[in-house]
C-alpha positions as CSV (number, residue, x, y, z in Angstrom):
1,X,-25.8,-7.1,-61.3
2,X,-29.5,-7.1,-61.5
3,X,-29.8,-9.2,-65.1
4,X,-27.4,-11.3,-63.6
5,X,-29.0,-12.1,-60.1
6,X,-32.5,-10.9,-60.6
7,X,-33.3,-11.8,-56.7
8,X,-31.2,-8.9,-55.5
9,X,-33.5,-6.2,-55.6
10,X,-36.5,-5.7,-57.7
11,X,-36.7,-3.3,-61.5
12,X,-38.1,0.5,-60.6
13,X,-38.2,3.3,-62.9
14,X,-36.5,6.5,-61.6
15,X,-39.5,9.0,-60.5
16,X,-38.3,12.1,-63.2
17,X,-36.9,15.7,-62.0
18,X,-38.7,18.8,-62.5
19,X,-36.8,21.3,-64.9
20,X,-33.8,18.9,-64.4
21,X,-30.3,21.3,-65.0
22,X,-26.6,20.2,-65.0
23,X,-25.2,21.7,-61.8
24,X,-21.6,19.3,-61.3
25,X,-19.8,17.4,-64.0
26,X,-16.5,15.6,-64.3
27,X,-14.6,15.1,-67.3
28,X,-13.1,12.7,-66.5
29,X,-15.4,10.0,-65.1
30,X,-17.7,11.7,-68.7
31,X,-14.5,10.0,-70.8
32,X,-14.6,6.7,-68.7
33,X,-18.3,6.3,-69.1
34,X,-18.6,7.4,-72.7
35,X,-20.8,10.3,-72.2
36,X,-20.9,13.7,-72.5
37,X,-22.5,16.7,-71.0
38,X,-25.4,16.9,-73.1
39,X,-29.4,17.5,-73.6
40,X,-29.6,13.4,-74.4
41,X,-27.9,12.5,-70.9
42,X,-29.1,15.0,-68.3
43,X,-32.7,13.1,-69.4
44,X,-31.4,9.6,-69.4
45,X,-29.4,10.8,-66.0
46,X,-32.6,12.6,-64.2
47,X,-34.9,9.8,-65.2
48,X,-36.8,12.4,-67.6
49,X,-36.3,9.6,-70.5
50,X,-39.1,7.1,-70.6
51,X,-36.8,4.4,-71.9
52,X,-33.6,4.3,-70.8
53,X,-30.6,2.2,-72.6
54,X,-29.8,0.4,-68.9
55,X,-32.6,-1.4,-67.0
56,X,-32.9,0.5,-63.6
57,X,-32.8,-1.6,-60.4
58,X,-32.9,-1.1,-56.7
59,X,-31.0,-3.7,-54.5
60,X,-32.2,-5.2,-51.3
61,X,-29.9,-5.2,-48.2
62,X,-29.7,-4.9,-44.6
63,X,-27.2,-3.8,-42.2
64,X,-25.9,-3.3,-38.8
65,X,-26.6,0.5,-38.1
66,X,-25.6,1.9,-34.8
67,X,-24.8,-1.3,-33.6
68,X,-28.0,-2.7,-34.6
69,X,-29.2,-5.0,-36.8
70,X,-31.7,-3.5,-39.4
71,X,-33.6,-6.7,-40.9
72,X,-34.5,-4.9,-44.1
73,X,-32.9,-2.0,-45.6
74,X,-31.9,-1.8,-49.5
75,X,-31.6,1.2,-52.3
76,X,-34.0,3.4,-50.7
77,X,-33.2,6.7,-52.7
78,X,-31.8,5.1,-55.9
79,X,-31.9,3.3,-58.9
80,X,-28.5,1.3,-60.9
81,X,-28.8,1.9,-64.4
82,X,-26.7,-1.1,-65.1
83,X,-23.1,-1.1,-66.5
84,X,-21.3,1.1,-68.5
85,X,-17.5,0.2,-69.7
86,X,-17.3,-2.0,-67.1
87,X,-18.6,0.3,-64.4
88,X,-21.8,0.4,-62.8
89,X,-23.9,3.8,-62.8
90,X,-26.3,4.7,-59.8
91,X,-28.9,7.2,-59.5
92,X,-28.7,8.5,-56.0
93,X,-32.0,10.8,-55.1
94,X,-34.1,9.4,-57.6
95,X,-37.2,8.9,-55.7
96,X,-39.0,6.1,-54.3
97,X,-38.3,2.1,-54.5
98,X,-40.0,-0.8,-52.8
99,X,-37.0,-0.1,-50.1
100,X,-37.6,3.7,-49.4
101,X,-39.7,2.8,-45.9
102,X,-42.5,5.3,-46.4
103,X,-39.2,8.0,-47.2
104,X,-39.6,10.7,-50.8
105,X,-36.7,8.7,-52.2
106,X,-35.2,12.1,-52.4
107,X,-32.0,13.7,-52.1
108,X,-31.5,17.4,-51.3
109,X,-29.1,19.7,-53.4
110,X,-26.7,19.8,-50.7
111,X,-25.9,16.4,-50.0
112,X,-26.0,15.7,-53.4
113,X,-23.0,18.6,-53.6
114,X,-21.4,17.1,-50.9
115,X,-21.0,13.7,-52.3
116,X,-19.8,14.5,-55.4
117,X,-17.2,17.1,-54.0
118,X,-16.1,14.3,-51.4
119,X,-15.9,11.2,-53.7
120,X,-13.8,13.4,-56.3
121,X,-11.8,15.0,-53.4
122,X,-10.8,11.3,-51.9
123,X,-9.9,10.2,-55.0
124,X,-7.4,12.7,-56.4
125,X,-5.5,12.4,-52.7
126,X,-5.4,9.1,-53.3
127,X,-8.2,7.0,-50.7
128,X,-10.3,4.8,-52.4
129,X,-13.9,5.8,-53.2
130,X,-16.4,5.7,-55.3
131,X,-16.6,8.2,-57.9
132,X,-19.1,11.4,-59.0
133,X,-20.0,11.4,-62.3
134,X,-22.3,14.8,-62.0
135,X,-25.1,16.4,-59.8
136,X,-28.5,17.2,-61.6
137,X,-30.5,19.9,-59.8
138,X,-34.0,20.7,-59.9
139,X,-37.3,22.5,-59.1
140,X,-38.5,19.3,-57.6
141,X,-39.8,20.5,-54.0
142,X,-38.4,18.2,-51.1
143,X,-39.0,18.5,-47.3
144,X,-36.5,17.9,-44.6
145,X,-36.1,20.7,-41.7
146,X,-37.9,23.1,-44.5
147,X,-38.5,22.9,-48.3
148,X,-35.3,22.6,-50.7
149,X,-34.8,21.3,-54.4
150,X,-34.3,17.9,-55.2
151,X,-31.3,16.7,-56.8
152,X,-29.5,13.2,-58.1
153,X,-25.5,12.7,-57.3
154,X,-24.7,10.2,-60.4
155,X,-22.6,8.1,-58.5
156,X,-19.7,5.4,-60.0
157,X,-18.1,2.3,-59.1
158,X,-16.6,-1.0,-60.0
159,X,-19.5,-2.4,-57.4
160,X,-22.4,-1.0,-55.5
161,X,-22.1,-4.6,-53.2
162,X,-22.0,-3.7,-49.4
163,X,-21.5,-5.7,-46.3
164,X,-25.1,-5.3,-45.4
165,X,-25.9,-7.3,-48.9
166,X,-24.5,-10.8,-47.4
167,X,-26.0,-10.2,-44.4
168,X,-29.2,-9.8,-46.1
169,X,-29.0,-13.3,-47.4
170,X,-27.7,-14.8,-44.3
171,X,-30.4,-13.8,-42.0
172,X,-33.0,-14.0,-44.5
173,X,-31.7,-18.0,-44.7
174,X,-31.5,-17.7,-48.3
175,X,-28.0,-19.8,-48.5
176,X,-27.9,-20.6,-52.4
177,X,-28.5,-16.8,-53.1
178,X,-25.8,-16.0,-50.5
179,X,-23.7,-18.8,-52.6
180,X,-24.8,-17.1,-55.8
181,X,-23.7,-13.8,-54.2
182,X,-20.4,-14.7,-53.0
183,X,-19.5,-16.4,-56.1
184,X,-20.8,-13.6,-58.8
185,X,-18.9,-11.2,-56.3
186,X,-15.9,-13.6,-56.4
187,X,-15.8,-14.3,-60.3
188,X,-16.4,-10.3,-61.4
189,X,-14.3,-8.3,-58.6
190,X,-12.0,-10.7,-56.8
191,X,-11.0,-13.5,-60.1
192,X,-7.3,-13.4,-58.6
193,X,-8.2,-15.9,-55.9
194,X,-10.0,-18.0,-57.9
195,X,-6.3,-19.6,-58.0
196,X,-6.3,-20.2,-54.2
197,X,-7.1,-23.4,-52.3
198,X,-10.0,-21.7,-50.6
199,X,-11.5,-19.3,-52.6
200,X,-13.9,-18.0,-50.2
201,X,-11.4,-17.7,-47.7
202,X,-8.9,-15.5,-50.1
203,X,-11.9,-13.6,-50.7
204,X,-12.5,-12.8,-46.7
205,X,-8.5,-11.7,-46.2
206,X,-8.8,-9.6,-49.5
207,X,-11.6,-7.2,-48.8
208,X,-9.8,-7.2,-44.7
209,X,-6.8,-6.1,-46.6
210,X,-8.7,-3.6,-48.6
211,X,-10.5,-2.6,-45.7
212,X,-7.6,-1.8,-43.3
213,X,-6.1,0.4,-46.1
214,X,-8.8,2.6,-46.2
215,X,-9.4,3.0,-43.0
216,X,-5.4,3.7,-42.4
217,X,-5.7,6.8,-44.8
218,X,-8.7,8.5,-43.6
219,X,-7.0,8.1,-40.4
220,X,-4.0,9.7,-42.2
221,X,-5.7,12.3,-43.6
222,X,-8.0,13.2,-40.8
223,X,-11.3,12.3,-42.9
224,X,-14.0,11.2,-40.7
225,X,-17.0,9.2,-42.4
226,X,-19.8,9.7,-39.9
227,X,-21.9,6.7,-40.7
228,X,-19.9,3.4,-40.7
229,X,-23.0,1.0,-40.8
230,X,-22.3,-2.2,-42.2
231,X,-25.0,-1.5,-44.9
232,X,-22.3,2.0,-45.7
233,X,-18.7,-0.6,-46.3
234,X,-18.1,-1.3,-49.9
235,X,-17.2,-4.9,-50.5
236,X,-14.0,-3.4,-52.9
237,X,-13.0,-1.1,-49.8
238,X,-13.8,1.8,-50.8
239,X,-15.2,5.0,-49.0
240,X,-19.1,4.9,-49.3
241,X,-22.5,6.3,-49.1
242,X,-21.1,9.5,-48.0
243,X,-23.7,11.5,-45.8
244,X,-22.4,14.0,-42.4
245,X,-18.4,13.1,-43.2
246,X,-16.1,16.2,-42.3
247,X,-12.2,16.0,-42.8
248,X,-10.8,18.0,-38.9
249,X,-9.9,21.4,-39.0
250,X,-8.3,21.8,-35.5
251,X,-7.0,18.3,-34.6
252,X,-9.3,16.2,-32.3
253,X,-9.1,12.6,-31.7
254,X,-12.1,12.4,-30.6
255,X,-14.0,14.3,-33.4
256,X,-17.9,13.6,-34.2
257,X,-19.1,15.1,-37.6
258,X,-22.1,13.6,-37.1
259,X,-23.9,15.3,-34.7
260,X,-26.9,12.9,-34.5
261,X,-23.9,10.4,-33.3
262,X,-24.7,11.0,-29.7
263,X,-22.3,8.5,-28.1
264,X,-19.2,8.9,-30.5
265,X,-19.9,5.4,-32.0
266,X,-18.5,6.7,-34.9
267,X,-15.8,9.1,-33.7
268,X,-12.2,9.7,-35.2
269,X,-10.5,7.5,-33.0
270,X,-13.3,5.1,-33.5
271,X,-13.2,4.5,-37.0
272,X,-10.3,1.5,-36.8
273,X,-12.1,-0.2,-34.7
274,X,-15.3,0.4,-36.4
275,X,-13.7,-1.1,-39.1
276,X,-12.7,-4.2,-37.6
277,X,-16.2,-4.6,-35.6
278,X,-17.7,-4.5,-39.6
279,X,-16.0,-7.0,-41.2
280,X,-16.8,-9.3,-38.3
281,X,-20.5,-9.1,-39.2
282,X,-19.4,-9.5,-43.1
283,X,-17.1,-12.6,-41.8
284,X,-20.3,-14.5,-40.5
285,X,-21.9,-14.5,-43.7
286,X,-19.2,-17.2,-44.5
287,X,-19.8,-19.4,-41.6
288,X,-21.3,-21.5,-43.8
289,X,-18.1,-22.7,-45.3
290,X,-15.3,-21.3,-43.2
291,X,-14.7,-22.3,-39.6
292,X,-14.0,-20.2,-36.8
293,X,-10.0,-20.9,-36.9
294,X,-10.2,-19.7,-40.5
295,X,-12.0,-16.4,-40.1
296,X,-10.2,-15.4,-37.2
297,X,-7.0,-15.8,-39.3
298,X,-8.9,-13.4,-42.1
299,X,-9.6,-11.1,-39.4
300,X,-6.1,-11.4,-38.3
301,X,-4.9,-9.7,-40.9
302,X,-6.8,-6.3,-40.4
303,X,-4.2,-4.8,-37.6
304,X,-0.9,-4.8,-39.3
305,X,-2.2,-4.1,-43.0
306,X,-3.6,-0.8,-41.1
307,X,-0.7,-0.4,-39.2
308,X,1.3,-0.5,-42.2
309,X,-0.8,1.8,-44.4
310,X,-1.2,4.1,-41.6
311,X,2.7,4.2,-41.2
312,X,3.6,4.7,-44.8
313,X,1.2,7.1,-45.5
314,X,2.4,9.1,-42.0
315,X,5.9,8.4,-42.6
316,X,5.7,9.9,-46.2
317,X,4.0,13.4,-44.8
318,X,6.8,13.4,-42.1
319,X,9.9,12.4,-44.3
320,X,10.6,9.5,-41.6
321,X,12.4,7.0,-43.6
322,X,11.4,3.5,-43.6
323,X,9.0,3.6,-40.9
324,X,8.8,0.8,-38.5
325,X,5.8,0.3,-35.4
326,X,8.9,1.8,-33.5
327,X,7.7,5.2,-34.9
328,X,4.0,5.2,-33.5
329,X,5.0,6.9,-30.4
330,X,6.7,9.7,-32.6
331,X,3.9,10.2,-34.6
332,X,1.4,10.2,-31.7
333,X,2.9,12.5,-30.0
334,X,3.0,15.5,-32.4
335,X,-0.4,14.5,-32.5
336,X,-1.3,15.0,-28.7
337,X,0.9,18.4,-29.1
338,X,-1.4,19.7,-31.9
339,X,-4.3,18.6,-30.2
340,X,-3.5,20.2,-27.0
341,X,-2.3,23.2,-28.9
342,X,-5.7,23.6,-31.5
343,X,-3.6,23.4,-34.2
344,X,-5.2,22.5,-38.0
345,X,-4.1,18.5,-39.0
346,X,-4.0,18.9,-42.1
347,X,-2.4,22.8,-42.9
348,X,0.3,21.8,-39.6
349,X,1.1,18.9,-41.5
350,X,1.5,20.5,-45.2
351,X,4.5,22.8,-43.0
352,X,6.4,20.0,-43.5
353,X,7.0,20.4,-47.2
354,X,8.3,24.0,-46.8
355,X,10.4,23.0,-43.3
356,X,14.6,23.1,-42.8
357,X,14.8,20.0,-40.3
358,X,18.0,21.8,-39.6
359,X,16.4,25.1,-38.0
360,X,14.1,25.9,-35.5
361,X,12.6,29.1,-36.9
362,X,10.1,27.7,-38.9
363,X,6.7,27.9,-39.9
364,X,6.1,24.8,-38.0
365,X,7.5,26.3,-35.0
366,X,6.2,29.6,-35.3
367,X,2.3,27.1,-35.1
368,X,3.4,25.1,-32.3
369,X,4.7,28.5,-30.7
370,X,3.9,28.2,-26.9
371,X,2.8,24.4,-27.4
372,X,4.6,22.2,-24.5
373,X,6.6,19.1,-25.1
374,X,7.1,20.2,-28.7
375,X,10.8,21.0,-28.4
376,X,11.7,17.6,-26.9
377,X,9.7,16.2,-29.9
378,X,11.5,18.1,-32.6
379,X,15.3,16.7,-30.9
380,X,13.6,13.1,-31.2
381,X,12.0,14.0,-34.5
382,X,15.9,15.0,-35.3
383,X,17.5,12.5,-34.2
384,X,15.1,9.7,-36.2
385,X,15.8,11.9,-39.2
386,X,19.9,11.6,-38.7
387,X,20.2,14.2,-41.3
388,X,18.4,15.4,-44.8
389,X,20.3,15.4,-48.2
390,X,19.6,17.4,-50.8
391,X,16.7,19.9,-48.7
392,X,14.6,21.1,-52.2
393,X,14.0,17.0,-53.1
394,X,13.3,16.4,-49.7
395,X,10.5,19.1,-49.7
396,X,9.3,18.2,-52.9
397,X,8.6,14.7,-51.7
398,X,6.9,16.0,-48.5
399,X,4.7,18.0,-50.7
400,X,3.4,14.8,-52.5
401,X,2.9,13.3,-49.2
402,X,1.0,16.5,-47.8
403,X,-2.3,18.0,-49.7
404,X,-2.4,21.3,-49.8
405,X,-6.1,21.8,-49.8
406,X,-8.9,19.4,-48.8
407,X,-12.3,19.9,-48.7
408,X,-13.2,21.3,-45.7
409,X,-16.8,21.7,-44.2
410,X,-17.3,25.7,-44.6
411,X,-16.1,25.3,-48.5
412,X,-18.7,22.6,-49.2
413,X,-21.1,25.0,-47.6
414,X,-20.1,28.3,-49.3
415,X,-20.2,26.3,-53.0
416,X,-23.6,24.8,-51.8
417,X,-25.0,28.2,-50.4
418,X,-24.5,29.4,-54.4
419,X,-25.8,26.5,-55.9
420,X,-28.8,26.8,-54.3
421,X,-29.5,30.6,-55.9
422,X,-28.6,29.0,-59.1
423,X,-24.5,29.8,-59.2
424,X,-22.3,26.8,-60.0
425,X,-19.2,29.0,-60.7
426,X,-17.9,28.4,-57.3
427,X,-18.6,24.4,-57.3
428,X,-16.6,24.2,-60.6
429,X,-14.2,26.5,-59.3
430,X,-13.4,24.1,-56.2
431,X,-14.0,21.0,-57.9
432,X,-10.8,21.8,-60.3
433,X,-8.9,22.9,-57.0
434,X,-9.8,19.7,-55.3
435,X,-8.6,17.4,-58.5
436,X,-5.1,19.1,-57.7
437,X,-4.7,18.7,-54.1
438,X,-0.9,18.7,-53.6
439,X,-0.1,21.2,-55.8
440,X,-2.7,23.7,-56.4
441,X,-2.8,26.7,-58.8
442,X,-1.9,30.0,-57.0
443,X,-5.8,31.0,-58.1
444,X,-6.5,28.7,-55.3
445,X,-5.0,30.4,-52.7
446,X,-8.0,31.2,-51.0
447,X,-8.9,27.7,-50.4
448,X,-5.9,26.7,-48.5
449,X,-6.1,28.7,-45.3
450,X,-7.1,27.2,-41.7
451,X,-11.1,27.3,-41.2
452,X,-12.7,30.1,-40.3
453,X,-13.7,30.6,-36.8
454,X,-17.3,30.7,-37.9
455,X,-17.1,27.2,-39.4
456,X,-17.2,25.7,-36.1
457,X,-21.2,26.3,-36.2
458,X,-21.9,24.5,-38.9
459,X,-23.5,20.9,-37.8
460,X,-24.0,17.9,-40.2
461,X,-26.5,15.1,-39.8
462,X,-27.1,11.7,-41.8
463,X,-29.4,14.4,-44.3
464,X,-26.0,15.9,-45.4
């Protein structure tokens, strides 16, 4: 991106890692990219090489964070080292750029753990992210609350572009680059509406679209991002810039991860409209060429392409065949039942791969054991059901709709806890439990249970 629009950041060497080791690696993004886990690229990746084979780049952008508009923001931590096989590779803790704000341009061992167990989570449940290619730890010394190691999370994706890049172009007044933008963005990540009578406009509905299916499935899935700035949306839709996300543990709609969120802005049962509010600020960085009727018909189309993720993805983990709108109130009320009854989302929900719709001693019975209102929603649940044939397929398909482990909060910790006195085993150990989410090995086991009560301490901030 930066050989091809030189304007959208400005070229920075990466700022090298002391005693730079391989702490996290995946195989499978290592085949994608053409590399392996070598001497050769743990220096090219920690910026130990003086000349690298891509020429590193920070981009300039800006963003609505909070609410607010932030005039000037851009890669403040990292470097892109250009493409590779067609995707782009980022440096993320790699010190200082002209965008860094008087910050180390650091990143801490445990968020950049945390990342790269999140991005390869989401991906192998099926919610579009960006990808992990590996975390590089260090000696480097790095403040925050007290001293810690600096690491780099080497982070993939089709396209680094965020919201907060248009918007940078906009308010700047910079309309030909915003053109330039719009257009490179169009021509190397959208080409199927080049076809359409507006192009721009297809653009706008497509990353809505895109948009409202994320959102629907960390809704789904109980994944809460934390920090939905504008500058944090990926342009392609995908989850991004992870920092204090936590999937629940006990169901709460009204969940905050982030505890530096103060007023819920970014809540659980925020995030839809979050999502909405975003791609409003994205939408006027075309009112240069679309008028108002035509945006509001983009953004038109970000409630029922959520609404109809959100109800296929819910109506696969609860067997409901072809679910309509008409199953909402269904859904939302086992909902308010676990949440008035504490109950886990996601382990309440994987019961529905080992239930007998037909009996009412079950595991999910025995968990909703003293729960009100949950035996007038299992006759209703029945009676949408009208029956199950063939029990063992109908289970089997539940368990491909419900993960059997995610990555909870006090498992990221207890990985990151051994990292940090220099023991990957347990990283690598969850990171192959994580690619296999539905259907874990029995080695796993450990991993599955509800959170310990213990968990409930731990707090995460925008420096996770």
């Amino acid at each position: 991106m930066g050989q091809r629009l030189p304007w959208l950041g400005s070229a920075v060497m990466p700022l090298p890692l002391d005693a730079p080791r391989w702490v996290g690696w995946s195989d499978e993004m290592g085949q994608r990219l053409g590399l392996e886990q070598d001497d050769a690229a743990l220096a090219q990746l920690s910026g130990a090489t003086a000349s690298l084979p891509w020429p590193p780049f920070a981009q300039v952008y800006s963003g609505h964070q909070f609410g607010g508009y932030t005039p000037r923001l851009g890669d403040g931590r990292g470097v892109h080292l250009g493409e590779r096989n067609g995707l782009e590779v980022f440096l993320k803790g790699s010190g200082p750029t002209p965008y860094s704000r008087g910050g180390d341009g650091r990143a801490v061992l445990r968020s950049a753990v945390r990342e790269f167990l999140a991005s390869e989570a989401l991906h192998h449940l099926g919610i579009a992210t960006t990808r992990a290619l590996a975390v590089i730890g260090s000696d480097t010394p790095v403040w925050r609350e007290e001293q810690e190691t600096g690491a780099i999370t080497v982070r993939v994706s089709e396209s680094h572009l965020r919201f907060g890049h248009f918007e940078y172009f906009l308010y700047t007044r910079q309309q030909s680059q915003l053109e330039a933008l719009i257009e490179d963005t169009i021509d190397h990540h959208f080409a199927g509406v080049r076809s359409e009578s507006d192009a721009k406009l297809a653009w706008l509905v497509e990353v809505v679209e895109r948009t409202a299916r994320t959102v629907a499935d960390w809704q789904a899935f109980g994944f809460c991002h934390g920090v939905l700035n504008s500058d944090n949306m990926s342009i392609l839709g995908e989850t991004f810039d992870y920092g204090p996300f936590a999937f629940m543990n006990r169901f709460d709609p009204g969940y905050i991860c982030n505890h530096s969120d103060h007023e819920g802005r970014y809540a659980f049962d925020q995030q839809a409209g979050i999502g909405l509010w975003n791609l409003n600020r994205l939408a006027i960085t075309l009112t240069p060429w679309l008028d108002e009727t035509a945006i509001r018909q983009a953004l038109a189309c970000y409630e029922p392409v959520l609404v109809e993720r959100y109800l296929a993805r819910m109506g696969a983990r609860l067997g409901l065949p072809d679910p309509t709108a008409e199953d909402l109130p269904l859904i939302a009320e086992l909902l308010n039942r676990m949440a008035e009854g504490g109950l886990d989302y996601s382990n309440t929900l994987r019961e529905f791969a080992q239930l007998d719709p037909t009996s009412q001693d079950t595991p999910l019975h025995r968990r909703f054991a003293g729960v009100a209102g949950f035996s007038d929603w299992w006759q209703r649940y029945q009676q949408r059901l009208g029956g199950v044939d063939g029990l063992a397929d109908w289970q089997a398909r539940r368990s491909e709709a419900n993960p059997a482990l995610i990555l909870r909060t006090h498992l990221a910790q207890e990985a990151i806890a051994a990292a940090e006195q220099g023991d990957n085993d347990p990283l690598h150990r969850l990171h192959r439990a994580l690619c296999r989410p539905y259907d874990p090995e029995p080695e796993f086991d450990d991993l599955r249970g509800d959170a310990p009560s213990w968990s409930q301490q731990l707090t995460l901030s925008c420096s996770s």
